[in-house]
N, C-alpha and C positions, 0 to 999 in steps of 0.2 A: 444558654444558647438554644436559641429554639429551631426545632428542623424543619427544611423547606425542601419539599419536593423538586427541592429547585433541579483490416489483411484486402492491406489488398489483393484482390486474388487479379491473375494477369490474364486479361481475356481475347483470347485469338480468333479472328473474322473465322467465318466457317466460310472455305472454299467454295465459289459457285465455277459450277464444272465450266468450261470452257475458256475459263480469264484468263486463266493463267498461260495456257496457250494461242490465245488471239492477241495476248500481247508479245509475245513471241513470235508470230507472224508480222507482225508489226513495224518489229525491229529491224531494219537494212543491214544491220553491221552481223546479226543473225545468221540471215541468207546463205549463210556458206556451210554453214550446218545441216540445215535438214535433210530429215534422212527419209526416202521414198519405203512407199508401200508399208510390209510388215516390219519395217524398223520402226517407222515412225509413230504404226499403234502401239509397238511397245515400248516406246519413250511415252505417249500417252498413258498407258497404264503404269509407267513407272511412276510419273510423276502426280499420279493420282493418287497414286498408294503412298508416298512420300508426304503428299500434303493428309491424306486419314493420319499414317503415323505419326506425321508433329504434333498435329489438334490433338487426338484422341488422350495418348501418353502424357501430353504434357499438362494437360488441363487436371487430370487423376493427379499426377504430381503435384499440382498447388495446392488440390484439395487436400492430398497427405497432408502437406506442409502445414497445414493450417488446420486440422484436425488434431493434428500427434502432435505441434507447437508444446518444445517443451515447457515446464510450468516458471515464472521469473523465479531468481534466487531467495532465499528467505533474506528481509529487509535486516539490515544491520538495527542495534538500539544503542539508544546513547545512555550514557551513563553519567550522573549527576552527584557531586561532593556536597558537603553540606554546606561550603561556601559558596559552590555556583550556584546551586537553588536559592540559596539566599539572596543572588543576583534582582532575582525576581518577584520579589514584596510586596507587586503594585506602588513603590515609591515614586517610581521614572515612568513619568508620560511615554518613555520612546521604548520602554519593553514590556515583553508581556509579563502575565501576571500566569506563576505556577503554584500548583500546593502538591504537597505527598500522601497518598492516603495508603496503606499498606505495602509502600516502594515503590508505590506507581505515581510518576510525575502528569499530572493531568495539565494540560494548559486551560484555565479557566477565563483565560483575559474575556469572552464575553458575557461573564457574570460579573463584570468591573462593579456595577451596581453592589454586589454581596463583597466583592475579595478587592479591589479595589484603596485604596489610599482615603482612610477616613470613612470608608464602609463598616459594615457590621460585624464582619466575618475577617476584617484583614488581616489579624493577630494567627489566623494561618495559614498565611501566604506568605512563600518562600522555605518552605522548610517539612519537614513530613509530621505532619498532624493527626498520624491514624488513633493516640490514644484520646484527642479532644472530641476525632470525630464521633467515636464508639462511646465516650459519656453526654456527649452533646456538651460540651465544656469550654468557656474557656478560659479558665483559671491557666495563667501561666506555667503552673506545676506540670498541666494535660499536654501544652503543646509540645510534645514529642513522640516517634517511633514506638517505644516500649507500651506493652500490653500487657506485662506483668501484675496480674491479679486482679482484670478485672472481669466480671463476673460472665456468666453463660449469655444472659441478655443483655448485655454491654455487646458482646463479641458478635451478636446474633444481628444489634442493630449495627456495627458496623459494616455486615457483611452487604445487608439491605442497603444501607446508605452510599455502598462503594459499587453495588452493581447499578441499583436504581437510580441514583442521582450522578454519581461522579463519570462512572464508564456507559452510561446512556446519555451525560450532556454532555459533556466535555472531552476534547481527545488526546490521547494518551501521545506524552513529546520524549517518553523515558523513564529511566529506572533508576535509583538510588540504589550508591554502592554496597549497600547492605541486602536489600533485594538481590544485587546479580554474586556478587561473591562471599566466599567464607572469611572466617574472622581473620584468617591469616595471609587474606588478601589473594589468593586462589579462586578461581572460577566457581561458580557454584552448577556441577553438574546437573543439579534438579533443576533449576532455572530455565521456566517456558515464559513467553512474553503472553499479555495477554490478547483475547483475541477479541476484536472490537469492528468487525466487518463494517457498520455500518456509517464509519466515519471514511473518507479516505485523507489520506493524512501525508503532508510533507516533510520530506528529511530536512533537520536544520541544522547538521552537521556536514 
């Protein structure tokens, strides 16, 4: 096998002094209200100070809001048997194509070219490939999970090939139930998803 690098924030009119009062004036059905002399200025400066307090407070409030916005939930991951991944071979025109490289289910379908039905590479798609990847192999004996005895620069070039190539092209759709749980089918406490900012990526569960 040879390797291939392959808020809306809510915006409130700013009072212009006098509207709101001249439309008040205005009103006939009003008229029975108004209040002469020193009542009347201090309805005016009531209602002056009422329209600063709405604007001023309220306008701080969205900016809280939208400042302190707390951070979304962490994304749920799905989790993949050896038979569903096997789903996805590149056999069927109508699905995508996935492979496993260290329990991380990458979707590769636009490297159809490489992983693909009748490509180069298709012998590992659908299933976790991380011991073919680290020998660059693909002797049917490699394509599986186990890393059992291979060497320092085996392990070294896997690690290169799964940052550089897999989780810099392709985006991560999931994990293999060996990656998230222990053998006894228990959660695996250690288990962090991996972190792959640069993709953004849709739930397909």
């Amino acid at each position: 096998m040879r390797r291939r690098r392959i808020n809306e924030v809510e915006e409130h009119e700013e009072p212009r002094e006098g509207v709101s009062l001249a439309k008040l004036r205005s009103r006939p059905d009003l008229e029975a209200v108004r209040l002469p002399g020193a009542m009347a200025q201090g309805l005016r400066l009531a209602l002056a100070l009422l329209a600063l307090t709405y604007a001023g407070p309220q306008e701080a409030r969205s900016e809280q809001e939208l400042r302190f916005k707390p951070p979304p939930s962490q994304r749920p991951v799905r989790l993949f048997t050896e038979d569903e991944l096997a789903r996805y071979d590149g056999h069927k025109e109508d699905e995508p194509i996935y492979i496993a490289v260290k329990g991380v289910v990458f979707d590769v379908t636009s490297g159809k070219e490489f992983y693909g039905k009748g490509a180069p590479y298709n012998a590992l798609a659908g299933k976790d490939s991380t011991r073919s990847v680290a020998k660059m192999s693909l002797d049917p004996a490699d394509l599986t999970y186990d890393t059992m005895g291979l060497t320092e620069e085996q392990l070294q070039s896997l690690d290169e090939t799964f940052s550089n190539v897999y989780k810099a092209k392709y985006p991560i759709v999931g994990y293999t139930a060996r990656r998230i749980l222990n053998e006894d089918g228990s959660p695996n406490p250690n288990f962090k998803p991996e972190d792959q900012p640069h993709f953004t990526i849709k739930d397909e569960f």
